[in-house]
C-alpha positions as CSV (number, residue, x, y, z in Angstrom):
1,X,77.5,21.7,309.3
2,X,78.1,24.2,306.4
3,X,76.3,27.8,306.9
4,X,74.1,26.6,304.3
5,X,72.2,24.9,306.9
6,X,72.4,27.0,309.8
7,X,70.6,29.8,308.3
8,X,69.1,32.0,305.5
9,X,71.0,33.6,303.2
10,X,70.3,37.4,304.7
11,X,72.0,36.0,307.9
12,X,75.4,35.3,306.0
13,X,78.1,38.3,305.2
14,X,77.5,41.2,303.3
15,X,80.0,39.7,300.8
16,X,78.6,35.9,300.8
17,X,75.0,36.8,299.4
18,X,74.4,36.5,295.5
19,X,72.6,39.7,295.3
20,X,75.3,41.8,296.9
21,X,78.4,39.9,295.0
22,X,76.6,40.6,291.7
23,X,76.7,43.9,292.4
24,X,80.0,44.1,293.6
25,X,81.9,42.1,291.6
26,X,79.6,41.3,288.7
27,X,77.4,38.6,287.4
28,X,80.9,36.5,285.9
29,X,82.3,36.6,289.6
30,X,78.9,34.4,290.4
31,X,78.4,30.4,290.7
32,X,75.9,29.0,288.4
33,X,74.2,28.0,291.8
34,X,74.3,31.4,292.8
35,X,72.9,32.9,289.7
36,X,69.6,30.8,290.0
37,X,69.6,31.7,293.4
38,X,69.0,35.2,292.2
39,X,66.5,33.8,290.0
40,X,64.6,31.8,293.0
41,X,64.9,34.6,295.3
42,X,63.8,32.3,298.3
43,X,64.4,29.1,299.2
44,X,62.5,26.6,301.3
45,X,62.1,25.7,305.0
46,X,65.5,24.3,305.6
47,X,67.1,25.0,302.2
48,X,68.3,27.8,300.9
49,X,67.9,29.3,297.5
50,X,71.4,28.2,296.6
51,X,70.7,24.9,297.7
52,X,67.8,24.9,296.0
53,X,69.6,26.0,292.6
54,X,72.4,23.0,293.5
55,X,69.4,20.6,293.5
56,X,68.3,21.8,290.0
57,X,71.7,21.7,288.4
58,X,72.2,18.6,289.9
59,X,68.9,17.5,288.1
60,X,69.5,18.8,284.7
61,X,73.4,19.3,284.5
62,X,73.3,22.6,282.7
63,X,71.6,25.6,281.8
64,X,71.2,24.4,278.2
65,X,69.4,20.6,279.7
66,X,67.0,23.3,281.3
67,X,65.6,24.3,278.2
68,X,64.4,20.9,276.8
69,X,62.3,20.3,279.6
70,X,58.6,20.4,280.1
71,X,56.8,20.4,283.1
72,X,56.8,17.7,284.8
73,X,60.5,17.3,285.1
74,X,59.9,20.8,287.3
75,X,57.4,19.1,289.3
76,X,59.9,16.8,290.4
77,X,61.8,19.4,292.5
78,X,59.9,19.9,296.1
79,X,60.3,24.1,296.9
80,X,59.5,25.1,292.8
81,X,56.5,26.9,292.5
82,X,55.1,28.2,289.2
83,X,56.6,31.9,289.8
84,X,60.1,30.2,290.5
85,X,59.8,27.9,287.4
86,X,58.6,31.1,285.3
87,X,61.6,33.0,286.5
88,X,64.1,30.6,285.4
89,X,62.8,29.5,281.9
90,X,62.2,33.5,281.2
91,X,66.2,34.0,282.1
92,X,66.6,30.9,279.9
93,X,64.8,32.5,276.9
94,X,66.8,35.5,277.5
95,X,69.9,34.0,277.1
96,X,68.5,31.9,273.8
97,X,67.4,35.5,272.4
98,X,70.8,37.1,273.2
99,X,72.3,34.2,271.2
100,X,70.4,34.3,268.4
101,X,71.4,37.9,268.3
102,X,74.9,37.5,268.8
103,X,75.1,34.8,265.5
104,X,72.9,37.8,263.6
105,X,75.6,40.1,264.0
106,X,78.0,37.5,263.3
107,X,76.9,37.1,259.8
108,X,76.2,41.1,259.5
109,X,79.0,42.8,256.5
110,X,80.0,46.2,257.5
111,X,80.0,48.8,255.3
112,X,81.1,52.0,257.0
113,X,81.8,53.1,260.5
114,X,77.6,53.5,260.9
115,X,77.0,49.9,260.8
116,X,79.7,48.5,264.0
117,X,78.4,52.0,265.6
118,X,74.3,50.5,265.2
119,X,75.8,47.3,266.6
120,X,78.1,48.6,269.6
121,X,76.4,51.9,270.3
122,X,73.8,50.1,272.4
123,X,76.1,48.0,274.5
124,X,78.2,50.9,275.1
125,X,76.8,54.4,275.5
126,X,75.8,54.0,279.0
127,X,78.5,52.1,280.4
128,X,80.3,54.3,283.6
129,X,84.1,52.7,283.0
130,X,85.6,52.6,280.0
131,X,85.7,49.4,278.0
132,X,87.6,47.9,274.6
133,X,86.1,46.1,271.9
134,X,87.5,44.7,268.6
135,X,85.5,43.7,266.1
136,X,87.1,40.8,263.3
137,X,85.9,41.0,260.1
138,X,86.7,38.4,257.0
139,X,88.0,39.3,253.6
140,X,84.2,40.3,252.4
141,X,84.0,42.5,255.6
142,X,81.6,39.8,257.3
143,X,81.5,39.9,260.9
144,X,83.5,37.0,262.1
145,X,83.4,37.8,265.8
146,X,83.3,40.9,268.4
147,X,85.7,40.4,271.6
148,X,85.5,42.4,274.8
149,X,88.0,40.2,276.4
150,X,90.7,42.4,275.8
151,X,93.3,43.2,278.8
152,X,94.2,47.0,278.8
153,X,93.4,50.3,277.6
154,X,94.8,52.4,275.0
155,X,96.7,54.4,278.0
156,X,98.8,51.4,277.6
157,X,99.2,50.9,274.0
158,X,101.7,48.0,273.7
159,X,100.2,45.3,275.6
160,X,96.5,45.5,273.8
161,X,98.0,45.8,270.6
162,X,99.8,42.4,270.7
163,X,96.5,41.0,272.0
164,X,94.5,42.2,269.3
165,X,96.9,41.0,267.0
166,X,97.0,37.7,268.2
167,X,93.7,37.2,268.5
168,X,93.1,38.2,264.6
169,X,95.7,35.5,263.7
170,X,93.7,32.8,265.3
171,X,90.3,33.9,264.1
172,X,91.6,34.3,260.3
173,X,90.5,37.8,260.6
174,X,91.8,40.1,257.4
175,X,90.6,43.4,258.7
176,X,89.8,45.2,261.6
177,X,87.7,47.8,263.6
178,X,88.2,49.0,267.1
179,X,85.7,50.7,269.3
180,X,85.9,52.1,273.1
181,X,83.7,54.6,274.7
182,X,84.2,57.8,276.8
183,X,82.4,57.4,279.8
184,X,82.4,61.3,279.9
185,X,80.3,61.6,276.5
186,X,82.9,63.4,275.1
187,X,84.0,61.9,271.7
188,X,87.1,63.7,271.3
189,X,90.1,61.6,270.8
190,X,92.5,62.1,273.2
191,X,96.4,62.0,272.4
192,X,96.5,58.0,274.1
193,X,93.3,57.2,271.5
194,X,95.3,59.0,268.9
195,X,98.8,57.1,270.0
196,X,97.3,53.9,270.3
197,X,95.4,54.0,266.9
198,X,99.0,54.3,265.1
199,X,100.8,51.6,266.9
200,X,97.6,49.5,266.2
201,X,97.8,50.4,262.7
202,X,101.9,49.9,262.4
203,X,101.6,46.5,263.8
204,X,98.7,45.3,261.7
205,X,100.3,46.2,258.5
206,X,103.7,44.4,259.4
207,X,101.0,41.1,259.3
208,X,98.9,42.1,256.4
209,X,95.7,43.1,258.5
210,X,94.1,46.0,257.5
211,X,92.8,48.5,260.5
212,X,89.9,49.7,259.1
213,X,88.4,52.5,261.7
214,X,88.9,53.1,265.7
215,X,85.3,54.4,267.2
216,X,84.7,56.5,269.9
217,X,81.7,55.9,271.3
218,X,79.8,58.8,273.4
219,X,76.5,59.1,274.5
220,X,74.1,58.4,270.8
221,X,77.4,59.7,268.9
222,X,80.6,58.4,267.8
223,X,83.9,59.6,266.4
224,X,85.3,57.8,263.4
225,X,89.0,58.0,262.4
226,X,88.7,56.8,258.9
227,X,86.0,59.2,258.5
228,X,88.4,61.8,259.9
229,X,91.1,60.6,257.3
230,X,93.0,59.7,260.4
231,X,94.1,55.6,259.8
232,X,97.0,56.7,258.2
């Protein structure tokens, strides 16, 4: 008998619960099951919330199936009161919003270092470790995608430069800006932002893709290196 049956979720490990992963390891470390479980909060008399969210992918097959639903479907599912239905579809809506928002961006053309700092100021000012993102612009300097996938940091320069590079190969990209924050507020580049922001800038030429700024992103400020007449 799995543990899933024997008891409620507060009764398993520290390290086993949905709540307490999350905010360990992160929300991507989490099971879709576990992530409605969240959501839930409580299960049922004899089934627990993950359980419970097993049933309702089971049901619908994905978070997307969720949303073309009405109520009835819902009703189907013994343990879903109206708070636990409201939960989900709001998380759904959510994620629809954040979508819409991400293809906005998408189709946004950058003019100056201003416009990615409106965009990425937001997402980044009050983050506590440090984090990368590239943004890839087309040959009218429309977005064509943001990625903060990249492995690395500039205190190894190497490594994320290839990636970068790579990855504006496969998305067509014909120019470039790079953005990373300072935890510590402090926009000051330091002589790894300065290092990395040649190599970046050596490489990229060698394949015809123009770095166009590296931000520094503080707390409601930035630092520009094409403003600074730093690119080179």
């Amino acid at each position: 008998m799995s543990k899933n049956n024997i008891s409620g979720i507060k009764s398993w490990p520290q390290d086993d619960r949905p709540r307490e992963k999350l905010l360990k390891n992160g929300a991507k470390a989490l099971t879709n099951s576990e992530l409605l479980a969240i959501l839930l909060g409580t299960g049922t008399k004899g089934t627990s919330a993950i359980d419970l969210g097993r049933k309702i992918l089971s049901k619908f097959g994905s978070f997307r199936n969720m949303t073309h639903t009405d109520a009835r479907d819902w009703n189907e599912l013994k343990g879903l009161g109206p708070a636990k239905i409201a939960h989900i579809q709001a998380a759904l809506e959510i994620g629809r919003r954040f979508r819409e928002d991400e293809l906005s961006v998408r189709k946004q053309k950058v003019t100056s270092a201003k416009d990615v700092a409106d965009i990425l100021m937001p997402q980044m000012r009050d983050l506590k470790i440090e984090v990368f993102k590239v943004v890839y612009l087309d040959n009218n300097h429309r977005i064509i995608d943001v990625e903060d996938n990249i492995n690395g940091t500039v205190d190894h320069v190497m490594p994320i430069v290839r990636e970068i590079i790579h990855i504006a190969l496969q998305k067509f990209a014909k120019s470039i800006i790079c953005a990373h924050n300072h935890p510590s507020g402090n926009i000051t580049p330091s002589i790894h932002d300065k290092r990395f922001t040649k190599e970046l800038c050596d490489a990229a030429k060698l394949m015809e893709i123009k770095i166009m700024d590296h931000l520094i992103i503080g707390d409601d400020k930035y630092y520009s290196f094409a403003d600074q007449g730093l690119m080179g």
